[in-house]
C-alpha positions in Angstrom: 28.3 87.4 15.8 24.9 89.6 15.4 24.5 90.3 11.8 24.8 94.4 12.3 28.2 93.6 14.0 29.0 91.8 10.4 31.3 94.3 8.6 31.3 94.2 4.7 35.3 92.4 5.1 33.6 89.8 7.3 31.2 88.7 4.0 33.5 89.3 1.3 35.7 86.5 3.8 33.0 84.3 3.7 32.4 84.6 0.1 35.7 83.7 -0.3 36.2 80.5 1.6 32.6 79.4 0.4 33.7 79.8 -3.2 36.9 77.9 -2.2 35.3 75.2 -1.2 33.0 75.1 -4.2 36.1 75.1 -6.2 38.2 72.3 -3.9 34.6 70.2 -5.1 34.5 70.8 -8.2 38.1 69.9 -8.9 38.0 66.9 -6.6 38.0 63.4 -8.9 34.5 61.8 -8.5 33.9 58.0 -8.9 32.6 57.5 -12.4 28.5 57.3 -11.8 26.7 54.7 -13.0 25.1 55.6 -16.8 21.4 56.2 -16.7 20.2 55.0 -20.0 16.9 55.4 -21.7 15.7 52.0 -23.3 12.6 51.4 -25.2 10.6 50.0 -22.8 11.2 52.7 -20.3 9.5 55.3 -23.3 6.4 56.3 -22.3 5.8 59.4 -25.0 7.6 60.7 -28.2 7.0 64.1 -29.4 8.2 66.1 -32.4 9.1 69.8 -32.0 8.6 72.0 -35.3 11.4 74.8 -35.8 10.3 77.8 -34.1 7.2 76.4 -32.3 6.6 75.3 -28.6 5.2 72.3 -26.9 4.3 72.0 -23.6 3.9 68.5 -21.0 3.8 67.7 -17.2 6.7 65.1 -16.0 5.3 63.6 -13.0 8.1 63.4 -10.0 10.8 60.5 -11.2 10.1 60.4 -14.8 12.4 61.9 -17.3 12.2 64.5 -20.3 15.5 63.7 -23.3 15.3 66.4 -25.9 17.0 65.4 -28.9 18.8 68.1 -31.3 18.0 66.0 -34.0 19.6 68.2 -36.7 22.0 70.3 -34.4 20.1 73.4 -33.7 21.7 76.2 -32.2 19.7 76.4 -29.0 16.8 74.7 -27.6 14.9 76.9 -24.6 13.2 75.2 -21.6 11.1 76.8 -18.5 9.7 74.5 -15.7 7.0 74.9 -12.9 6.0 73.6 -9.9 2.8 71.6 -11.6 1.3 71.1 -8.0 1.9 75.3 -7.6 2.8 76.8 -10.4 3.8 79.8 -8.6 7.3 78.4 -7.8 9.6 78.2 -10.7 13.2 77.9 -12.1 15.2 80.0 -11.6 18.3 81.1 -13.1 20.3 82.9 -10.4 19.8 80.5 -7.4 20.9 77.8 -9.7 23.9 79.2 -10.7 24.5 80.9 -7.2 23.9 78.1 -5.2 26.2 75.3 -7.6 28.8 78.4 -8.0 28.9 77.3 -12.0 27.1 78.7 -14.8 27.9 75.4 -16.6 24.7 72.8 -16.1 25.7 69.6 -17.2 25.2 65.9 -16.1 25.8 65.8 -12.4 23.9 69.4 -11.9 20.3 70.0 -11.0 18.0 73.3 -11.9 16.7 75.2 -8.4 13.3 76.7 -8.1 12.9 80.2 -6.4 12.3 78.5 -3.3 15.5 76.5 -3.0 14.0 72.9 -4.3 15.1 71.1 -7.3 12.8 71.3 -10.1 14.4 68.7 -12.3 18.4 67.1 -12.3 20.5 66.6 -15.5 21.2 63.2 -15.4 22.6 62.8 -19.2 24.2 65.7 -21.5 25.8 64.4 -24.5 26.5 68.2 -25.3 27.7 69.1 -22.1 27.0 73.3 -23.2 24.0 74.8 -22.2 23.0 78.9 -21.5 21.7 80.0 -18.2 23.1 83.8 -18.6 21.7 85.2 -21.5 18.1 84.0 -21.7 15.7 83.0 -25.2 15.2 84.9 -28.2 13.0 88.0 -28.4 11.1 90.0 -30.8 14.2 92.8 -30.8 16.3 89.6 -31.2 15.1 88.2 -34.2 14.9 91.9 -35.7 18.7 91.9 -35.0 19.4 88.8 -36.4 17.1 88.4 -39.1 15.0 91.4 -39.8 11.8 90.6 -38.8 10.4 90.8 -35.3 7.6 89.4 -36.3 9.4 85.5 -36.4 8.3 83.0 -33.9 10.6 83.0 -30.8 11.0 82.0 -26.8 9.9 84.8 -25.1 6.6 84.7 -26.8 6.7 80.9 -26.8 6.8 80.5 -23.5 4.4 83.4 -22.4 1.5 81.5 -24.9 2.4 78.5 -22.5 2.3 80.2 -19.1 -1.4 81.7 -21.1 -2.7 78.1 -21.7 -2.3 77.0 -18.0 -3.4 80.5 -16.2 -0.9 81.9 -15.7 0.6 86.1 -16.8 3.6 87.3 -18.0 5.2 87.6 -14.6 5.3 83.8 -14.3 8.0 83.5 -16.9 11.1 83.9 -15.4 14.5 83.3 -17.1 15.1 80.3 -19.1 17.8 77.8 -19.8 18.7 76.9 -23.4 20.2 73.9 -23.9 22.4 72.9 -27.0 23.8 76.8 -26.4 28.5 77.8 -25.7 27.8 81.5 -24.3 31.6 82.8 -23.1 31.9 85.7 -21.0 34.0 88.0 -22.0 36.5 90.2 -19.7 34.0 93.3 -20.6 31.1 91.8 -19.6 29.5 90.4 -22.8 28.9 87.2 -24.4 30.0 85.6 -27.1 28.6 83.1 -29.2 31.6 79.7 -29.1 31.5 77.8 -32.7 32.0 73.9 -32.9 30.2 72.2 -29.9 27.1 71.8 -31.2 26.2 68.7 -33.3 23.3 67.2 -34.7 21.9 63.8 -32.4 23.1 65.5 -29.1 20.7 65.2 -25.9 20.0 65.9 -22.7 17.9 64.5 -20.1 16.2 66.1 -17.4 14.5 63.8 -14.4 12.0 65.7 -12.6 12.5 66.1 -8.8 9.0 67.0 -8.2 5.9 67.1 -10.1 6.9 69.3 -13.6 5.3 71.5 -16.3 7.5 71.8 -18.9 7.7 73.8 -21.7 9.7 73.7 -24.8 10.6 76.3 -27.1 12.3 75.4 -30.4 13.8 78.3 -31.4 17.5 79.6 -32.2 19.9 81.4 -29.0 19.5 84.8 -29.4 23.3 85.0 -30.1 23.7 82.3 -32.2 25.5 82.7 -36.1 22.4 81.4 -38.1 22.3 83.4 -41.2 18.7 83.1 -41.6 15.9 81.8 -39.3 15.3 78.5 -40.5 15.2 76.1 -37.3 14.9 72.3 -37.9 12.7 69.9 -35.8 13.6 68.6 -32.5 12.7 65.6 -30.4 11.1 65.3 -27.1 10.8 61.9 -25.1 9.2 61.2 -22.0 10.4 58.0 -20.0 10.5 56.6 -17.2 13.9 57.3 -15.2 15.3 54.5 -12.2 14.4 55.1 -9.0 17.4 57.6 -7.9 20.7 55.0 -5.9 22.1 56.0 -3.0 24.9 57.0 -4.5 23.5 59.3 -7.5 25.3 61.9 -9.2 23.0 64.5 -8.6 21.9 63.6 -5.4 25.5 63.4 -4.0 27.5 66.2 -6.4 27.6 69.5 -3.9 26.4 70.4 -0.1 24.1 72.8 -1.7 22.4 69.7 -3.7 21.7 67.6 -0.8 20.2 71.0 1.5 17.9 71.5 -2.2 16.8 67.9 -2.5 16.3 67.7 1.3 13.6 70.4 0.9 12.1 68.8 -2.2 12.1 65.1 -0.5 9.6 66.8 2.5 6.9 68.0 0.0 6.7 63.9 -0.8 7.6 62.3 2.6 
């Protein structure tokens, strides 16, 4: 069919029986996958996050990044680039679009604006994380706490993007891990109590060549009554070579298309 003979009923159709399909996956029982465990050998840095401040590394292609909520945190932002071009970045809306879920947990990976995985999530002992909403502002912290002059993501992540030479338009959207956003049937979001603990993790292994930053600073809809973030930690180690049969890898149609772009940049 030429695309001006394509009537709006013929995409809402396919829009349909796409997100059906996503749906049969999702629902469809998987074989449990293997665990992918950081030991102490495979630790190649260690790095302590203060409350409200930023850190930034580059995760070369198969090495992984654990953050550790050391003290339960509500929230814990993270941006990624290409390192090799930093012009290609995550982002948000092809992720969620493209794995028709807003939930990234182990078994999902984050897309870059050009349809390659940046990084997959190969561990989540939380199993919540934000992709919606976005980090904490200056308006944000003035709402919650009464200063706008408190540390928080945007600005975090905009001195990061600053230290490698890159502007303001180069920091898209982030995800915040250790984060329950519900959507509500008016629209909004709501902050859901009693799934964040202290000690809970998630690892990210990087599907290309990464620079990661970190911002340690509470979701913007989060209860805290006062701004008083604890540490986190961040570990670099070195991730197993991908199986044939791995999670990420394997999980969704749109996966494999997203990795099969990624793999040619390394062929």
């Amino acid at each position: 069919m030429q695309i001006d003979q394509q009537t709006p009923d013929w995409y809402r159709a396919r829009y349909n029986q796409l997100r059906d399909q996503a749906l049969q996956s999702e629902n469809t029982v998987r074989p449990a996958a293997t665990p992918i465990e950081m030991t102490e050998t495979s630790v190649l840095h260690r790095e302590t996050i203060p409350g409200g401040w930023y850190w930034s590394t580059f995760v070369p292609r198969g090495q992984a990044l654990r953050l550790i909520n050391t003290s339960g945190n509500n929230g814990v932002s993270v941006m990624l680039w290409n390192a090799d071009d930093l012009s290609e970045r995550y982002n948000a809306g092809d992720t969620m679009k493209l794995q028709w879920t807003t939930c990234l947990t182990t078994g999902r990976v984050l897309f870059s604006d050009m349809g390659r995985v940046l990084a997959s999530v190969i561990g989540d002992s939380c199993g919540f994380s934000d992709t919606l909403v976005g980090g904490s502002t200056p308006q944000s912290n003035q709402r919650n706490f009464g200063s706008a002059g408190l540390r928080n993501t945007r600005n975090n992540l905009r001195l990061t993007a600053g230290k490698y030479g890159m502007a303001q338009h180069d920091v898209a959207s982030c995800i915040t891990f250790f984060s329950h956003i519900s959507t509500q049937a008016d629209g909004s979001f709501k902050w859901v109590e009693g799934d964040v603990h202290p000690g809970a993790y998630v690892d990210l292994r990087a599907e290309m060549n990464l620079l990661v930053a970190v911002s340690n600073c509470p979701h913007p809809l989060a209860p805290d009554a006062s701004f008083a973030p604890a540490p986190v930690e961040a570990v670099r180690w070195q991730a197993p070579a991908p199986a044939a049969d791995d999670l990420c890898r394997t999980f969704s149609e749109e996966a494999r298309r997203g990795f099969d772009n990624t793999d040619i940049l390394f062929a």
